[in-house]
Backbone as a ProteinNet text record, in pm:
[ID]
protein_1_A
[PRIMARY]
XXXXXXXXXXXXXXXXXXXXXXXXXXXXXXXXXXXXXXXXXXXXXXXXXXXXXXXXXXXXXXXXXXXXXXXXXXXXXXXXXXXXXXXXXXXXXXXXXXX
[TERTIARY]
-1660.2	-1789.1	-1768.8	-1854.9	-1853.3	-1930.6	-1861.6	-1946.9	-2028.9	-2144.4	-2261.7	-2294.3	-2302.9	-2331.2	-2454.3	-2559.4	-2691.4	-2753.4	-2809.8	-2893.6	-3030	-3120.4	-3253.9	-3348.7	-3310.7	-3375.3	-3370.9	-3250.6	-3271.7	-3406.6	-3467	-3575.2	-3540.6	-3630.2	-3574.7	-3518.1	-3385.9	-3266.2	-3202.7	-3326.5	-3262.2	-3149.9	-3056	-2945.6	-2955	-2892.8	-2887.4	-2771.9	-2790.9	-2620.8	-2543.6	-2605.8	-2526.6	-2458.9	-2547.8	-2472.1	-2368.3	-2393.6	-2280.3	-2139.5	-2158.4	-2070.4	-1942.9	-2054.5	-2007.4	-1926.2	-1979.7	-1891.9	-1810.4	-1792.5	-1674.1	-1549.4	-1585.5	-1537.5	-1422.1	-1509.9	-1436.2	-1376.1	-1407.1	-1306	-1156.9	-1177.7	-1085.1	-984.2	-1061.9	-938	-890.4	-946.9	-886	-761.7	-715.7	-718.6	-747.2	-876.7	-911.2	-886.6	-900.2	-853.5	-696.7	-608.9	-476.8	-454.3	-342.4	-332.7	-344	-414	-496.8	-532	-588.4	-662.9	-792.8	-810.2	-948.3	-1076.9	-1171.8	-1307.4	-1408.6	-1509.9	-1584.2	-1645.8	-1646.4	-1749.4	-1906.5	-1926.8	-2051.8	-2184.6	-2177.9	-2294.8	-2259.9	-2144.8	-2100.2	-2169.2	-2116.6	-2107.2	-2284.8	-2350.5	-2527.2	-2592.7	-2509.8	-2542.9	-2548.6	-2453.5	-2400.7	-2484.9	-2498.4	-2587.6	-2751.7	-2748.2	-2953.3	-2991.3	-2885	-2958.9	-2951.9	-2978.8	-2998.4	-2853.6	-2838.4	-2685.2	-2668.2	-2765.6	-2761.1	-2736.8	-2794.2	-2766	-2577	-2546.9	-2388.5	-2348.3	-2398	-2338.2	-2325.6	-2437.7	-2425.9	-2307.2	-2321.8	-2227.9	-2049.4	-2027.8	-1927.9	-1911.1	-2020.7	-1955.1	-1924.3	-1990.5	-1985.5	-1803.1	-1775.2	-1659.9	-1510.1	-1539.8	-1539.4	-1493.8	-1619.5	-1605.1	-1551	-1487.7	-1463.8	-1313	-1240.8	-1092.2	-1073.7	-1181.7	-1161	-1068.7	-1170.7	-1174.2	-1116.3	-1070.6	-1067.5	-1129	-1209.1	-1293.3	-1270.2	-1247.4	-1236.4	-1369.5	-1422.4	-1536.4	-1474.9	-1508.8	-1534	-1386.3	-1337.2	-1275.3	-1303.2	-1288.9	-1347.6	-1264.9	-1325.4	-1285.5	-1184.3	-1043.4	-932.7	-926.8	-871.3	-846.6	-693.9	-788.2	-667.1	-581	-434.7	-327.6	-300.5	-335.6	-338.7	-415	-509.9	-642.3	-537.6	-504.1	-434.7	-316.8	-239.3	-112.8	-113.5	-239.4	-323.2	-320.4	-408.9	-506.2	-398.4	-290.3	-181.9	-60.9	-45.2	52.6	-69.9	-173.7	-323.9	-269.8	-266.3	-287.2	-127.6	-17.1	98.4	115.2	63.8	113.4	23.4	-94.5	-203	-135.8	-141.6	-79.6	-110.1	-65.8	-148	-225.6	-333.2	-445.7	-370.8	-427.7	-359.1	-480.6	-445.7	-593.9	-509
1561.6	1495.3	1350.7	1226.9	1135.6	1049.7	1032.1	984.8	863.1	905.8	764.7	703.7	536.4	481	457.3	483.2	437	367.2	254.8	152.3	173.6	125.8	132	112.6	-6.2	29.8	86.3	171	253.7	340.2	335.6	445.9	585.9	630.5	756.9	788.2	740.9	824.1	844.7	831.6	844.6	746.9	858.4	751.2	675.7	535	478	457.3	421	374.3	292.7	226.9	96.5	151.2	230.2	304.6	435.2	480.6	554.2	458.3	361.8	249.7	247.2	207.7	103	261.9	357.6	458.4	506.2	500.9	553.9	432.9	324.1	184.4	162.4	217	208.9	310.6	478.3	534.4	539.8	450.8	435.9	318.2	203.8	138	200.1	330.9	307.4	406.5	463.3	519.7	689.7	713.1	860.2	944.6	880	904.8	805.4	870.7	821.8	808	711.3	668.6	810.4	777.2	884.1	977.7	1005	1088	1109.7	1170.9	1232.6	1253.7	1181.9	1212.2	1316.7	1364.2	1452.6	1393.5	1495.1	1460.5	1427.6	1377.2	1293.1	1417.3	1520.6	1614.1	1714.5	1724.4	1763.8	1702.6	1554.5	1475.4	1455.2	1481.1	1439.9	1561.6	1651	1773.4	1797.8	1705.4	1733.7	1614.3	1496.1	1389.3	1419.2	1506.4	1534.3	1413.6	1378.5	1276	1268.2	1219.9	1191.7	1183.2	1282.6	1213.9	1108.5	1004.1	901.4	774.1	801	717.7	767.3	853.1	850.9	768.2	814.8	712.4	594.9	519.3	392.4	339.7	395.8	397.9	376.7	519.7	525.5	353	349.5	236.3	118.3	97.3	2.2	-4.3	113.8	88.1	86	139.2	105.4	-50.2	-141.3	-236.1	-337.1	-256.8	-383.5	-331.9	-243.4	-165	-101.1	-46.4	55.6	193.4	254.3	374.7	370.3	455	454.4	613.9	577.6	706.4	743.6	905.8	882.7	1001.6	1012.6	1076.4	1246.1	1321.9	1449	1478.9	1375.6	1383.6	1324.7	1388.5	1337.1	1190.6	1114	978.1	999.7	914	902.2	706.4	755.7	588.7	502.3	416.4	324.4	293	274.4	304.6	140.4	46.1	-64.7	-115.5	-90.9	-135.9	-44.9	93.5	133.6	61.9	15.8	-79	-199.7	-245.1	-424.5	-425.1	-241.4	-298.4	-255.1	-164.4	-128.3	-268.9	-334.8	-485.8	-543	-571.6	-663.9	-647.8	-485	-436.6	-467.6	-463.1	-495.9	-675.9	-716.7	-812.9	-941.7	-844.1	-892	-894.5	-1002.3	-982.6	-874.7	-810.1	-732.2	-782.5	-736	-768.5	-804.4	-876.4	-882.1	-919.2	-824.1	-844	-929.8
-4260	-4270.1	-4312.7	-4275.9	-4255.8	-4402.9	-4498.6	-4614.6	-4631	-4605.5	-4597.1	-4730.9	-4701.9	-4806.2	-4785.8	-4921.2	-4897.4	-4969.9	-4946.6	-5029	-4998.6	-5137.5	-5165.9	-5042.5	-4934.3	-4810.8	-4748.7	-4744.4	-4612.6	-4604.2	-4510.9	-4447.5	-4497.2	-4618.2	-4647.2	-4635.2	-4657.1	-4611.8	-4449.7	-4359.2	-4229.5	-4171.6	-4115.9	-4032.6	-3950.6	-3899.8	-3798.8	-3764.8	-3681.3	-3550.3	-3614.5	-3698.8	-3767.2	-3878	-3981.2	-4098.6	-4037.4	-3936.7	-3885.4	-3864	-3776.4	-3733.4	-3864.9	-3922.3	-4117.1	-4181.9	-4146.4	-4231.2	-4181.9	-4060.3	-3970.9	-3932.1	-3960.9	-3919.3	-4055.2	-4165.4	-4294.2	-4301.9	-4300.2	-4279.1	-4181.6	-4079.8	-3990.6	-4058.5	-4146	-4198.4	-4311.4	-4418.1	-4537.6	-4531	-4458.9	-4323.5	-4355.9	-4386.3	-4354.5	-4238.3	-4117.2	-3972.8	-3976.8	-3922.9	-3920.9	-3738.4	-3709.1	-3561.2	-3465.7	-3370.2	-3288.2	-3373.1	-3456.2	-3552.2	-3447	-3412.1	-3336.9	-3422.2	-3390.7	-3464.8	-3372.9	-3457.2	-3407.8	-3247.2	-3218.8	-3073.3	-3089.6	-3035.7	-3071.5	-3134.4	-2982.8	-3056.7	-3185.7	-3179.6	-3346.3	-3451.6	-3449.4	-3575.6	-3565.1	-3453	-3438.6	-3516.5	-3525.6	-3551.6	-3699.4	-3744.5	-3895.3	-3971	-3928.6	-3945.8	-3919.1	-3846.9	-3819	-3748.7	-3645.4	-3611.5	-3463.8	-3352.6	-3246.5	-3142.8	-3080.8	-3038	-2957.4	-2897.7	-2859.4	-3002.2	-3065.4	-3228.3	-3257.2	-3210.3	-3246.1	-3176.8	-3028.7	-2898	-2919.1	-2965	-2986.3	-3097.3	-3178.5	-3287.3	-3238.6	-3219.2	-3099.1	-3001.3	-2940.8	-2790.4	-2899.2	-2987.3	-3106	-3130.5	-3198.5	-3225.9	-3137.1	-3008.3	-2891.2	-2823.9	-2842.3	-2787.3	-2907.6	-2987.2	-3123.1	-3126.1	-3091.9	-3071.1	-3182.2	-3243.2	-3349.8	-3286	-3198.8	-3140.4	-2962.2	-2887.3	-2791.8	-2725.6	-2623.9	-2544.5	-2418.1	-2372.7	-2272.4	-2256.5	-2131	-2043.8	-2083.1	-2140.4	-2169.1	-2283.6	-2343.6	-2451.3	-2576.3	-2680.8	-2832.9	-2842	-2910.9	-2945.9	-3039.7	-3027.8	-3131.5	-3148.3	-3287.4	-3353.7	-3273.7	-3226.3	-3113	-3232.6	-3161.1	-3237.6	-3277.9	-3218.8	-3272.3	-3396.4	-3405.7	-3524.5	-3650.5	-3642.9	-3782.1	-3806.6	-3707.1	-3761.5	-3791.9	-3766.9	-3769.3	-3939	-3957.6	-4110.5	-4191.6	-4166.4	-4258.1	-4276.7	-4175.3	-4184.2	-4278	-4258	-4341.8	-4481	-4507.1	-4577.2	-4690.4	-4611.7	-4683.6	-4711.4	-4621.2	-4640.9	-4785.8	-4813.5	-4961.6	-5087.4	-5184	-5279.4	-5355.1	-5454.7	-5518.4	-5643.6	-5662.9	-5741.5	-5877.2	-5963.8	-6108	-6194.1	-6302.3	-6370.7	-6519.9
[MASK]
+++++++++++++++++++++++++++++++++++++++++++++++++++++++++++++++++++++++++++++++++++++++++++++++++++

């Protein structure tokens, strides 16, 4: 399951394409999904969200057209193997914090 962050505006609570995007976008860098890690299929994850499986879709082509994810036509979406080795080099190459 996909852990949503929610702020005081959101519309009662209901999901959108964008807060799906933002929680799956972040799970893909921190890396909850690991290279080709396969995420739910859209009417799964619509299923588990209560929400519209066109609102996944969008979500999905979102991360899609940004090289988060790669899709193919009657296969579940996996994390393109480039974006996890991008944010893990990002990720080594930061100093570390010093308090």
């Amino acid at each position: 399951m996909i852990q949503m962050k929610t702020t005081p505006g959101d519309r009662a609570g209901r999901m959108g394409a964008r807060q799906i995007y933002e929680a799956l976008r972040d799970q893909i860098l921190t890396p909850v999904y690991g290279i080709d890690g396969l995420l739910p299929s859209s009417r799964a994850l619509a299923g588990e969200m209560g929400v519209a499986r066109s609102t996944v879709t969008v979500a999905y082509e979102q991360l899609a057209a940004e090289g988060f994810i790669e899709t193919r036509h009657g296969a579940r979406p996996r994390v393109a193997r480039a974006v996890v080795e991008r944010g893990r080099a990002r990720a080594a190459s930061r100093p570390s914090a010093r308090k």
